[in-house]
C-alpha positions in Angstrom: 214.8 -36.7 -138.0 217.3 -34.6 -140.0 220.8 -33.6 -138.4 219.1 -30.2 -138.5 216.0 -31.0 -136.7 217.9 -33.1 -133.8 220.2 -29.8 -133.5 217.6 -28.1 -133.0 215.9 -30.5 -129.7 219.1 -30.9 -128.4 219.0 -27.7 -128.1 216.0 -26.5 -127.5 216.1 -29.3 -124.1 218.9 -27.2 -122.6 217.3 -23.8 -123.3 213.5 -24.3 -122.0 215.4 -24.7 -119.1 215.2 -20.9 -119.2 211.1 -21.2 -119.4 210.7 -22.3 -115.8 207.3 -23.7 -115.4 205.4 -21.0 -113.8 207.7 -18.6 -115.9 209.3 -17.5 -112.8 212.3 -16.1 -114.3 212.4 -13.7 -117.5 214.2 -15.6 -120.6 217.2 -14.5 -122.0 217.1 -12.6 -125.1 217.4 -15.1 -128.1 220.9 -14.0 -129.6 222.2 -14.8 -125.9 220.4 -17.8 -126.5 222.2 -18.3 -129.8 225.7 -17.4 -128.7 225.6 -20.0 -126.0 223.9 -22.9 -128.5 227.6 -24.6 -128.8 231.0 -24.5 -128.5 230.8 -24.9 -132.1 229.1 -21.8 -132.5 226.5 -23.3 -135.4 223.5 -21.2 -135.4 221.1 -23.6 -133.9 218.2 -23.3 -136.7 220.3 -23.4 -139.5 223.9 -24.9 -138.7 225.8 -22.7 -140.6 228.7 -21.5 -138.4 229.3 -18.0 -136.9 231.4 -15.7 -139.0 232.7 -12.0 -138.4 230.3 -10.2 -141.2 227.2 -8.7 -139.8 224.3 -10.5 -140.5 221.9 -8.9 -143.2 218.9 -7.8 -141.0 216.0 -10.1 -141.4 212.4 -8.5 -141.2 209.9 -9.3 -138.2 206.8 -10.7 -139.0 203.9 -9.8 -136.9 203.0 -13.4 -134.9 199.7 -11.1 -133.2 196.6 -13.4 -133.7 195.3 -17.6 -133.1 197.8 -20.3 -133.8 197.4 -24.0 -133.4 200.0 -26.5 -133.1 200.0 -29.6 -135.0 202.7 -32.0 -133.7 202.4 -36.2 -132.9 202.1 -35.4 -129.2 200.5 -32.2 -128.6 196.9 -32.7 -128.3 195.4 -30.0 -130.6 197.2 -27.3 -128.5 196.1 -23.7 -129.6 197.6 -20.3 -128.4 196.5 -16.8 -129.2 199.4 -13.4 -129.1 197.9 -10.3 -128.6 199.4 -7.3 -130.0 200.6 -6.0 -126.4 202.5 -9.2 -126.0 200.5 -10.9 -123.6 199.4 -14.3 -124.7 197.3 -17.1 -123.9 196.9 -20.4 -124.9 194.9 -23.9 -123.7 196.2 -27.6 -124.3 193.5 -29.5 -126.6 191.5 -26.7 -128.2 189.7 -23.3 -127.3 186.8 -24.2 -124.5 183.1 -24.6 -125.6 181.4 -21.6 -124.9 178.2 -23.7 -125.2 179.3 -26.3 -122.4 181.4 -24.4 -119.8 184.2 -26.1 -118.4 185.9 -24.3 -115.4 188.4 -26.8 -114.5 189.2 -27.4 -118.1 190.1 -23.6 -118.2 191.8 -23.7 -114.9 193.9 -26.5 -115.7 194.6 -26.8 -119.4 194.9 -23.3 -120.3 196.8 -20.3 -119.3 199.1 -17.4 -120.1 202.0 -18.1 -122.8 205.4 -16.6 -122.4 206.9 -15.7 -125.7 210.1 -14.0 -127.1 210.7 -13.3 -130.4 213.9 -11.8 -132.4 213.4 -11.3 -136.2 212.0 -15.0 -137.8 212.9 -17.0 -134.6 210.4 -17.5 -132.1 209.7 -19.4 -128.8 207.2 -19.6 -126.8 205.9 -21.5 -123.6 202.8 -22.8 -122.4 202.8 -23.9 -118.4 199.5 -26.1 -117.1 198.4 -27.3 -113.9 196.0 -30.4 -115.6 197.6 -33.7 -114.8 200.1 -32.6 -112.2 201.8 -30.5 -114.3 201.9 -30.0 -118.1 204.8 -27.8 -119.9 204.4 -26.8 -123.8 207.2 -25.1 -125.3 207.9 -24.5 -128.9 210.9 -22.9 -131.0 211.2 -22.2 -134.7 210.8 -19.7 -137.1 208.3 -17.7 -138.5 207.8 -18.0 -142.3 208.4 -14.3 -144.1 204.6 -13.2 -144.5 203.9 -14.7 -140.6 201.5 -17.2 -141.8 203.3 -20.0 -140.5 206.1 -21.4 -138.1 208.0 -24.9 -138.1 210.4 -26.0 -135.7 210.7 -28.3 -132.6 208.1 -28.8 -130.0 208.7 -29.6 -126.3 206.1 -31.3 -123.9 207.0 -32.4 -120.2 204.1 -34.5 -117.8 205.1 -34.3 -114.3 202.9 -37.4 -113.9 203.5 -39.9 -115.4 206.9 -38.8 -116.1 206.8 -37.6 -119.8 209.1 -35.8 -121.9 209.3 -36.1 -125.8 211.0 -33.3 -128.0 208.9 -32.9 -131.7 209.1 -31.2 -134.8 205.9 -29.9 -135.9 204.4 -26.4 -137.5 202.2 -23.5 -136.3 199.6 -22.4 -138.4 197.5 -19.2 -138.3 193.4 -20.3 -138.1 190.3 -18.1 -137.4 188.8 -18.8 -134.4 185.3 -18.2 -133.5 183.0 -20.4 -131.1 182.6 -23.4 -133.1 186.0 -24.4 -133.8 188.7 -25.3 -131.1 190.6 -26.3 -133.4 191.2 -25.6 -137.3 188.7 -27.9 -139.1 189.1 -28.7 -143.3 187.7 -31.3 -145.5 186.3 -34.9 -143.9 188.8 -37.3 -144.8 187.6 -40.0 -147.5 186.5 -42.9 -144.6 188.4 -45.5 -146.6 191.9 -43.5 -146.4 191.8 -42.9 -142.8 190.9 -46.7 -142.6 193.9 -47.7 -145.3 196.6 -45.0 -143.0 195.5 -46.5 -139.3 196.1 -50.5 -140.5 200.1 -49.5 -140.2 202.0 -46.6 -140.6 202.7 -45.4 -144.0 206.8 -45.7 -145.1 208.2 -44.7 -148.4 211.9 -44.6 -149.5 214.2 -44.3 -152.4 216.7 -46.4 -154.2 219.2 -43.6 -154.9 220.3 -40.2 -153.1 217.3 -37.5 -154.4 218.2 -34.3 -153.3 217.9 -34.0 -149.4 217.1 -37.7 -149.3 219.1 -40.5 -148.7 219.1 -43.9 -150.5 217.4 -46.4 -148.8 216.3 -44.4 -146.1 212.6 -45.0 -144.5 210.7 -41.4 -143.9 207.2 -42.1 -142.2 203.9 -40.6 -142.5 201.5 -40.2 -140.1 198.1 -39.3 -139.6 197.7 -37.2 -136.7 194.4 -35.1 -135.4 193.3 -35.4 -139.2 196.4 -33.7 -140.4 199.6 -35.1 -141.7 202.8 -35.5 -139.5 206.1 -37.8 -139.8 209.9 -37.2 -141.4 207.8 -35.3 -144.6 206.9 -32.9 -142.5 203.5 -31.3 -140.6 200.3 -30.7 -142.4 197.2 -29.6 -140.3 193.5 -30.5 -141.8 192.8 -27.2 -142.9 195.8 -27.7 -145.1 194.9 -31.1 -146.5 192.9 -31.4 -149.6 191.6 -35.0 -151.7 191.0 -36.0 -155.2 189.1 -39.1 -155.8 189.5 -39.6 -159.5 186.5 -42.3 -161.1 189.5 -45.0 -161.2 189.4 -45.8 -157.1 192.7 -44.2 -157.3 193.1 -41.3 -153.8 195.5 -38.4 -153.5 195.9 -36.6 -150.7 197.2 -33.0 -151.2 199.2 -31.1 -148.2 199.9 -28.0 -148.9 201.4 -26.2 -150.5 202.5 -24.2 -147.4 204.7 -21.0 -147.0 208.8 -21.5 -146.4 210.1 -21.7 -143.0 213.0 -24.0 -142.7 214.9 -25.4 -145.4 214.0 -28.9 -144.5 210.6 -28.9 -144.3 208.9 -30.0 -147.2 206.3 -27.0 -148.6 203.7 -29.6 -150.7 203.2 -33.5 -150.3 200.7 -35.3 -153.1 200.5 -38.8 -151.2 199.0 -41.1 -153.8 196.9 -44.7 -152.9 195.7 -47.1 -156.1 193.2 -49.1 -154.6 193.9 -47.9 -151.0 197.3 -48.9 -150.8 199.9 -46.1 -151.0 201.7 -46.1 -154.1 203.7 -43.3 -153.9 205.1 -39.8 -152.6 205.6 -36.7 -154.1 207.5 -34.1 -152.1 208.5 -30.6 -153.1 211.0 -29.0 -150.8 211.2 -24.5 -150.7 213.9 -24.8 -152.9 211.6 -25.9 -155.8 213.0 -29.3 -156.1 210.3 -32.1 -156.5 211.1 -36.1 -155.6 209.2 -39.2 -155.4 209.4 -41.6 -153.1 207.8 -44.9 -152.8 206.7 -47.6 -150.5 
């Protein structure tokens, strides 16, 4: 997890606070929520400290249509903002119009509180389904509003659960088939090569935003890509299968949201063992990484 990304939960912990479950209590407008992130006054998305000069304004993109959530612990979680600002949302995946469910839609979906200033969003999604569920998500919204990334909070009042992600929103067209955003099948012998042991890859010198000898993971998660490089759903994920047994798996490339978050990933197996990584960051720079 970058220094960014960890900001970003620490913070994000202290302000769902504001998001009682229930939503009991109206949230705070975000640049409260910003002027209170620290006593060091670092902008809690970015990390650049506060200064005197106005900001230059930054546009709002419209969020108004069907997201789903791609993160290691959220289980395929799906919310849709209406223009009016009310919002709804459901926990694995729109019901099946074909196979009712009424407790399903009783207890694992519901109304989404959402507040949004400029490129920063969060929203919140409370459920009754296992004694308590509580989604909540903060980030920012890429410039055209095709995409967010940013940091995902889930709490289970039973078990006790709490785990604090990163992970991306992307923008899908729903209709009654598809819960969930649905791409190309994955080649059978990649998923089999990825779920033997996690996939690792590092470098031997400083490239760019990464770190000699550091390991960043890869994993595979609801047929999408997830890890330090990272979120890719499956509607994002492509494959070339060259004659020569050789597999690359393309994720992306994906609009900007946060400098940190990779924008394209070509992970590359030679006979089903990954060989290497490519990653291109929004600022245009491209490294490779290997196992």
């Amino acid at each position: 997890m970058t220094p960014d990304t960890q900001r970003l939960a620490t913070w994000l912990s202290t302000s769902l606070l504001l998001f009682a479950v229930g939503c009991e209590a109206e949230p705070e407008p975000l640049t409260q929520w910003w002027a209170n992130a620290g006593a060091s006054g670092a902008h809690p998305i970015t990390g650049s400290s506060g200064s005197s000069a106005q900001p230059t304004p930054t546009p709002t993109p419209s969020v108004s249509g069907v997201w789903a959530i791609l993160a290691k612990d959220m289980d395929g979680t799906v919310v849709e903002f209406e223009a009016n600002g009310t919002s709804t949302g459901c926990q694995a995946g729109w019901p099946d119009p074909k196979f009712p469910d009424p407790r399903y839609v009783e207890e694992f979906c519901g109304p989404v509180s959402r507040v949004q200033d400029a490129d920063h969003i969060a929203f919140d999604l409370p459920l009754t389904g296992f004694g308590g569920l509580h989604y909540g998500f903060d980030g920012t919204v890429s410039a055209g509003g095709e995409r967010m990334a940013g940091v995902h909070h889930i709490i289970s009042g039973n078990p006790p659960y709490d785990a604090v992600q990163p992970g991306a929103v992307i923008r899908y067209e729903r209709d009654n088939s598809r819960g969930f955003p649905v791409g190309e099948d994955w080649p059978a012998a990649a998923l089999d090569a990825w779920r033997r042991a996690p996939l690792s890859v590092t470098t031997e010198t400083q490239q760019g935003p990464f770190a000699a000898g550091q390991r960043y993971e890869l994993i595979e998660t609801w047929h999408g890509v997830t890890g330090d490089l990272g979120e890719f759903l499956r509607s994002e994920l492509s494959f070339d299968t060259p004659a020569d047994g050789s597999l690359t798996v393309h994720a992306g490339p994906v609009p900007k949201t946060l400098a940190d978050r990779p924008v394209r990933l070509a992970i590359r197996f030679q006979n089903m063992a990954l060989a290497e990584v490519e990653v291109e960051m929004p600022s245009g720079g491209i490294f490779l990484l290997k196992p």
